[in-house]
C-alpha positions as CSV (number, residue, x, y, z in Angstrom):
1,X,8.8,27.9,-10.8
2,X,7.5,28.0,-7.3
3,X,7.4,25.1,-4.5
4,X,3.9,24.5,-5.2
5,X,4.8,24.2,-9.3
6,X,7.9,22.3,-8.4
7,X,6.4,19.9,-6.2
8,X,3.5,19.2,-8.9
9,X,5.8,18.4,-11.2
10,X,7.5,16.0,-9.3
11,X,4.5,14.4,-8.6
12,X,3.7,14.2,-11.8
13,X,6.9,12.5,-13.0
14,X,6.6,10.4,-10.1
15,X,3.5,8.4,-10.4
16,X,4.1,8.4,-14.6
17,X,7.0,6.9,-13.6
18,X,5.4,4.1,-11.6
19,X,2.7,3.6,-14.4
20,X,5.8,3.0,-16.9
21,X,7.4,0.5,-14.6
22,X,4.3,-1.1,-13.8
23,X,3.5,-1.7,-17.2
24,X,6.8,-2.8,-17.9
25,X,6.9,-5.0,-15.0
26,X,3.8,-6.0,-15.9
27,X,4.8,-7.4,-20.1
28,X,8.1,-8.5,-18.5
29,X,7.3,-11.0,-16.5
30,X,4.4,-12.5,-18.5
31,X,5.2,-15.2,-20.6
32,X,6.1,-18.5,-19.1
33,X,5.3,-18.1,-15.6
34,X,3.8,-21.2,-13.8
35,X,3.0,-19.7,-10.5
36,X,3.3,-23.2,-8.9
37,X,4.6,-20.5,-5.9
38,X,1.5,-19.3,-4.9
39,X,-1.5,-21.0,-2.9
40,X,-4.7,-22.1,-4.0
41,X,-7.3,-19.0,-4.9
42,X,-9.3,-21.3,-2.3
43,X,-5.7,-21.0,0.4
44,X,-4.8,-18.1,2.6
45,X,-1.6,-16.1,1.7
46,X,-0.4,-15.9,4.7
47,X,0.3,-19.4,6.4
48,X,-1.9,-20.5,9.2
49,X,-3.8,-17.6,8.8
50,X,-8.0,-18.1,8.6
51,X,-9.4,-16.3,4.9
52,X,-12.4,-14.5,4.8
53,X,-14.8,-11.5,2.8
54,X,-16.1,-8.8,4.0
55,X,-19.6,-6.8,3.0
56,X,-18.4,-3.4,1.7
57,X,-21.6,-1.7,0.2
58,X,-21.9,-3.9,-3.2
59,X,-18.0,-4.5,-3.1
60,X,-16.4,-7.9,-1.2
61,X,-13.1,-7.3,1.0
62,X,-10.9,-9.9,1.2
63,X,-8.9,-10.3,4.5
64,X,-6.9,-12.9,6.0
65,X,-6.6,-13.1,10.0
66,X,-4.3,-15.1,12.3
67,X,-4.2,-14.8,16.0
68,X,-6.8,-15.6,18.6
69,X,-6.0,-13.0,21.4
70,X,-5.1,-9.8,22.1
71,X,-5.4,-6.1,20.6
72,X,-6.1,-6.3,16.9
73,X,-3.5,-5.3,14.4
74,X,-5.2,-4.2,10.5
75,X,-2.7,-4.8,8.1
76,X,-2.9,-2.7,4.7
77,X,-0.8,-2.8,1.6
78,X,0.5,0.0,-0.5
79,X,-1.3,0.6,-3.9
80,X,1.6,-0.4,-6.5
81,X,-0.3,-2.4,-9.0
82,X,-0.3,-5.7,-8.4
83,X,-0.3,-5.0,-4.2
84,X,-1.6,-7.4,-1.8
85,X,-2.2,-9.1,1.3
86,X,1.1,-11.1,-0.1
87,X,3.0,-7.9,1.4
88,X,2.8,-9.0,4.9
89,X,3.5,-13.2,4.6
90,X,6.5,-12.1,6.7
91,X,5.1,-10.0,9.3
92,X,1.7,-11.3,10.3
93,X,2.6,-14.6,12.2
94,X,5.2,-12.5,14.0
95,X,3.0,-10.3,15.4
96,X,0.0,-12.9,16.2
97,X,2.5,-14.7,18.0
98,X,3.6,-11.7,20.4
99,X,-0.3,-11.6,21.5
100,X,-2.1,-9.7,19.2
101,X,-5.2,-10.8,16.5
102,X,-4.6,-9.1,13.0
103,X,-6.2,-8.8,9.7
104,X,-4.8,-8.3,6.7
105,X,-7.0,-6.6,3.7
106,X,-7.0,-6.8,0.3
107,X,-8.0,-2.7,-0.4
108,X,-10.8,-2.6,-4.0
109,X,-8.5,-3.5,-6.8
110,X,-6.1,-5.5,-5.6
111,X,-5.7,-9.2,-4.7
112,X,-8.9,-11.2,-3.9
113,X,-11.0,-7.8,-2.8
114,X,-13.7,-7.1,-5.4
115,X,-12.1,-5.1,-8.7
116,X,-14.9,-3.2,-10.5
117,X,-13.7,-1.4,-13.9
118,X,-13.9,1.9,-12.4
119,X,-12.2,5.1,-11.4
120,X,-10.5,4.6,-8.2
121,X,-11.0,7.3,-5.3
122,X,-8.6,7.7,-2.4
123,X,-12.2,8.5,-0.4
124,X,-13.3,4.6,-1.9
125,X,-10.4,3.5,-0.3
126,X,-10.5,5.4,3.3
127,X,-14.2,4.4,3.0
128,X,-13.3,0.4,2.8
129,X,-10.9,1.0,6.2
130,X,-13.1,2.4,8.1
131,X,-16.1,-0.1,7.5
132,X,-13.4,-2.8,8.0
133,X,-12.7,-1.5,11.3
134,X,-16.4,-1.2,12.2
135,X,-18.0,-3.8,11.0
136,X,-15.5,-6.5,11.1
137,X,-12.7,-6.0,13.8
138,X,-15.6,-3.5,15.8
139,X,-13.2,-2.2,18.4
140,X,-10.2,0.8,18.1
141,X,-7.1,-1.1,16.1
142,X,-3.4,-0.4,15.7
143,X,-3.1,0.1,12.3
144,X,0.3,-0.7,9.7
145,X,-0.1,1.0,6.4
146,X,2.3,1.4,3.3
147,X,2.7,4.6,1.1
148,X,-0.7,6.3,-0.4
149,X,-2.3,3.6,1.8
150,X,-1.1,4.9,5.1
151,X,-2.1,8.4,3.9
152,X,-5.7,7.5,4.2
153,X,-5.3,6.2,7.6
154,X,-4.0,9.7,8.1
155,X,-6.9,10.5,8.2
156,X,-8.7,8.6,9.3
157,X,-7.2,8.9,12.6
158,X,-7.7,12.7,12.0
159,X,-11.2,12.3,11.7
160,X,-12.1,8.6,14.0
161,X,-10.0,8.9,16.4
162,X,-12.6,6.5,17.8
163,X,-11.4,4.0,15.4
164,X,-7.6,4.2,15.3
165,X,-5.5,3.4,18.4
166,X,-2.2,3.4,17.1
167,X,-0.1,4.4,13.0
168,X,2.6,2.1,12.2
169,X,3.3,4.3,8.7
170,X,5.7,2.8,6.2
171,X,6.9,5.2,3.8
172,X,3.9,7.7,4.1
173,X,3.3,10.1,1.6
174,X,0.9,13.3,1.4
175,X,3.1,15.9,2.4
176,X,5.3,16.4,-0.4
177,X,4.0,13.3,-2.5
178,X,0.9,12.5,-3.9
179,X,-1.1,15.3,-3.1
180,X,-2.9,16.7,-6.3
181,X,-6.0,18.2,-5.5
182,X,-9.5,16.0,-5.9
183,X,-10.9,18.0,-9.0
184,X,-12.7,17.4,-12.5
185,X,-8.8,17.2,-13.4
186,X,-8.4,13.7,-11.8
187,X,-11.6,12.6,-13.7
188,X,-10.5,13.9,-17.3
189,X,-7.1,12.2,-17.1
190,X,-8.6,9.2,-16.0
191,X,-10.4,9.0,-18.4
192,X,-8.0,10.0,-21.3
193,X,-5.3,7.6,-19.7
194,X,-8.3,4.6,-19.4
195,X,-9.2,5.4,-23.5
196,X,-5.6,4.3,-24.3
197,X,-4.9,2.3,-21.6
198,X,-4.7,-1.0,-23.8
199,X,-2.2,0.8,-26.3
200,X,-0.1,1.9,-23.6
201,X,0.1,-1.3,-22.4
202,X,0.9,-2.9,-25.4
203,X,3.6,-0.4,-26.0
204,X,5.4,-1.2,-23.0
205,X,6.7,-4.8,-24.0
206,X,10.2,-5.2,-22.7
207,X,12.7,-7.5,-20.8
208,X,13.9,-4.8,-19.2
209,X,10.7,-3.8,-16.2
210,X,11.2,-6.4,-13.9
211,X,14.2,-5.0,-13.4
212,X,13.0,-1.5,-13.3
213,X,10.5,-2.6,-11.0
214,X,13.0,-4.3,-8.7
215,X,15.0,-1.2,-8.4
216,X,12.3,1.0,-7.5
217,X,10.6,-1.4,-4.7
218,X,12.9,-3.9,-3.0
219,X,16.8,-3.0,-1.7
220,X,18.5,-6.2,-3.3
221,X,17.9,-9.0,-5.9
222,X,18.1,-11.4,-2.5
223,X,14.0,-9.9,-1.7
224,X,12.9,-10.7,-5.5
225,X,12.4,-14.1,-5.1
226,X,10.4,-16.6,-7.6
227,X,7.5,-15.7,-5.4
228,X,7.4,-12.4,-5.5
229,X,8.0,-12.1,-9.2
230,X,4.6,-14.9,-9.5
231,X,2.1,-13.3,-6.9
232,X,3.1,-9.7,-8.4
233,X,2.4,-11.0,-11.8
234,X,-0.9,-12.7,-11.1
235,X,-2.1,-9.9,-9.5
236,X,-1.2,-7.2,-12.1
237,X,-2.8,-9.9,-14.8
238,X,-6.2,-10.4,-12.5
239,X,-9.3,-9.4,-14.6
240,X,-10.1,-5.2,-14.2
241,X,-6.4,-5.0,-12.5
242,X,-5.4,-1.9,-14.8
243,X,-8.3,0.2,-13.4
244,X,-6.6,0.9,-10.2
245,X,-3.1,1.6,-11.8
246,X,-5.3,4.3,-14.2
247,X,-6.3,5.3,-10.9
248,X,-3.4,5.7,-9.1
249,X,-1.5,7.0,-12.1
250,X,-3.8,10.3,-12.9
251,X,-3.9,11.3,-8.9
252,X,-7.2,9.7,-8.3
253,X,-5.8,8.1,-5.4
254,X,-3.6,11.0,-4.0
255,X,-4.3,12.0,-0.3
256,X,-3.0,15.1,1.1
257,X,-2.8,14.9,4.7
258,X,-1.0,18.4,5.5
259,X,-5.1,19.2,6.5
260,X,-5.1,16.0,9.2
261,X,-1.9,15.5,10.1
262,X,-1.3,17.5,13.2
263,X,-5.0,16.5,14.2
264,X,-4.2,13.0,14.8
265,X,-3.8,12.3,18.5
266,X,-2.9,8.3,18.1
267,X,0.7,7.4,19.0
268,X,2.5,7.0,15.8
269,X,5.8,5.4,14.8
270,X,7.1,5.8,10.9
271,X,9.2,3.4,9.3
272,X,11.5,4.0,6.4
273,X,13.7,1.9,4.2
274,X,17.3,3.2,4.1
275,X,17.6,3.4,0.0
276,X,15.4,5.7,-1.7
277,X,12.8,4.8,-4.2
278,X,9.3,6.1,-4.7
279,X,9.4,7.5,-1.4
280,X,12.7,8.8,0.8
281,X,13.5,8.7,4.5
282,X,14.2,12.4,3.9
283,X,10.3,12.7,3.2
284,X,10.0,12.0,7.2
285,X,11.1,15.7,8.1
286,X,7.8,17.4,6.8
287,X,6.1,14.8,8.9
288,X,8.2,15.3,12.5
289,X,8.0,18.7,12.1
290,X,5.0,18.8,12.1
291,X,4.0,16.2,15.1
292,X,7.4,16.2,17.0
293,X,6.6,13.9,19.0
294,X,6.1,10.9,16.9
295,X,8.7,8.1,16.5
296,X,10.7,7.8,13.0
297,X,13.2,4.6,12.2
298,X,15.1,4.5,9.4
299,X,15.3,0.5,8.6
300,X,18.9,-0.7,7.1
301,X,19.3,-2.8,3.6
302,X,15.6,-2.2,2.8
303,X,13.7,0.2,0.4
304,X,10.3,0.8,-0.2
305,X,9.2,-2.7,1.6
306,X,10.8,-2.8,4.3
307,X,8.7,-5.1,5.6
308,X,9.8,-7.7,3.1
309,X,13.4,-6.5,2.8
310,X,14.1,-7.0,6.4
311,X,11.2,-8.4,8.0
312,X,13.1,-9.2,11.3
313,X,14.2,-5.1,12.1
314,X,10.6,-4.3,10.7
315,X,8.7,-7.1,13.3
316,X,11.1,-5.6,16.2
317,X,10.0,-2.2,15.6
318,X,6.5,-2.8,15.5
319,X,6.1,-5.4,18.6
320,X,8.0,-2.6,20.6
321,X,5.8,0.2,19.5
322,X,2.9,-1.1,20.1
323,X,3.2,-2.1,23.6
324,X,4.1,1.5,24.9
């Protein structure tokens, strides 16, 4: 086989993976949960912060903001199903309180943000930043951005640099990962996986994908908390929530950023968890290679959240990034 067949492959096996486990998270954790955890629908998820929408074409964005000074700070979440603002609870007051305003946003299908039953596009997605950034924060913003999520802000960078003043990338992926070509192939298996999609979720009943789940995302039973378990659970269960994990799952949302990477000219620091899951900290050699001169951290006793697994290395990374 060659690299390019070989890589492929893995991709493949990759993101059926994370359907499987998010379907089995998903019938797992469903019966008997109270979510007496979580706020209000009417509440912010992140304490003290200020909710709000946002006009994206005929779609809403939800976004939370805390901090009344300062340099803004947008705050996006990675795409596993059931993804939210909820990801940064631990980060957002941190960085507000070293004198910065940030948002937070709910990216179309996922959390409060609007979730029409359609195919997801990684262009959608990009699309919803940038207005964001426009329309709403209307001045050049340090951005932090998990996995297929901080590929689009890739990107963007590559092609606003207007827009984007600093990447705070956790776990990015786009070299090596997630990077099938935007073709009528996405389409057809979206559309073959979204014909059997209630099957396949049906199928998928077992005690055993919270578990799975756990493994793959957070370093140690100590990060899955009651919490997390609830607001993961009520997310994946939200009305339309399967369309984005069809999405996802059949490439729709795949970015490949080997095109923009070496265009971006904003200062950039990645940020990896020690343990491998559905990304690696190996997966940050393509990336320096490439742009030598950004910053890479590895971040101890955390995996594919690092943000949640150990919130205090993660805050001190960022608040002395940004700064420089």
């Amino acid at each position: 086989m060659t690299k390019l067949e070989v890589n492929k492959t893995r991709n493949n096996l990759v993101v059926y993976q994370y359907l499987i486990l998010n379907l089995l998270f998903l019938t797992a954790c469903a019966p008997s949960l109270s979510y007496s955890t979580l706020p209000k629908p009417d509440q912010p998820i992140i304490a003290g912060a200020t909710p709000g929408y946002a006009e994206f074409g005929e779609y809403k964005t939800y976004y939370e903001q805390i901090g009344k000074t300062g340099l803004p700070v947008l705050l996006i979440h990675g795409i596993g199903g059931g993804s939210s603002v909820f990801q940064y609870r631990k980060n957002a007051q941190a960085i507000a309180d070293a004198g910065y305003r940030v948002w937070a946003i709910d990216l179309l299908g996922f959390g409060r943000s609007s979730r029409p039953a359609i195919r997801y596009t990684q262009d959608l997605h990009r699309a919803q930043i940038e207005s964001f950034i426009r329309d709403v924060i209307q001045e050049k913003t340090n951005i932090v951005a998990n996995g297929v999520a901080a590929a689009y802000t890739i990107r963007l960078a590559a092609q606003h640099p207007d827009l984007v003043r600093k990447l705070i990338l956790i776990g990015p992926t786009g070299f090596e990962r997630q990077t099938r070509p935007q073709n009528a192939d996405r389409v057809s298996d979206f559309n073959l996986i979204a014909f059997w999609g209630d099957l396949v979720y049906g199928l998928f009943t077992t005690p055993f994908g919270q578990r799975f789940f756990l493994d793959q995302a957070y370093y140690s039973q100590a990060s899955f908390t009651p919490e997390v378990v609830e607001a993961y659970d009520y997310n994946l269960k939200a009305p339309n929530a399967q369309w984005v994990v069809y999405s996802f799952a059949t490439g729709s949302l795949d970015q490949d950023v080997r095109p923009y990477w070496p265009k971006v000219q904003s200062p950039t620091l990645l940020l990896w968890g020690e343990a491998s899951g559905f990304t690696s900290a190996d997966d940050a050699k393509a990336f320096v290679q490439a742009r030598p001169e950004v910053t890479s951290i590895v971040i101890p006793k955390a995996r594919l959240l690092p943000n949640e697994d150990n919130p205090e290395a993660f805050n001190r990374a960022v608040l002395e990034f940004l700064p420089k």
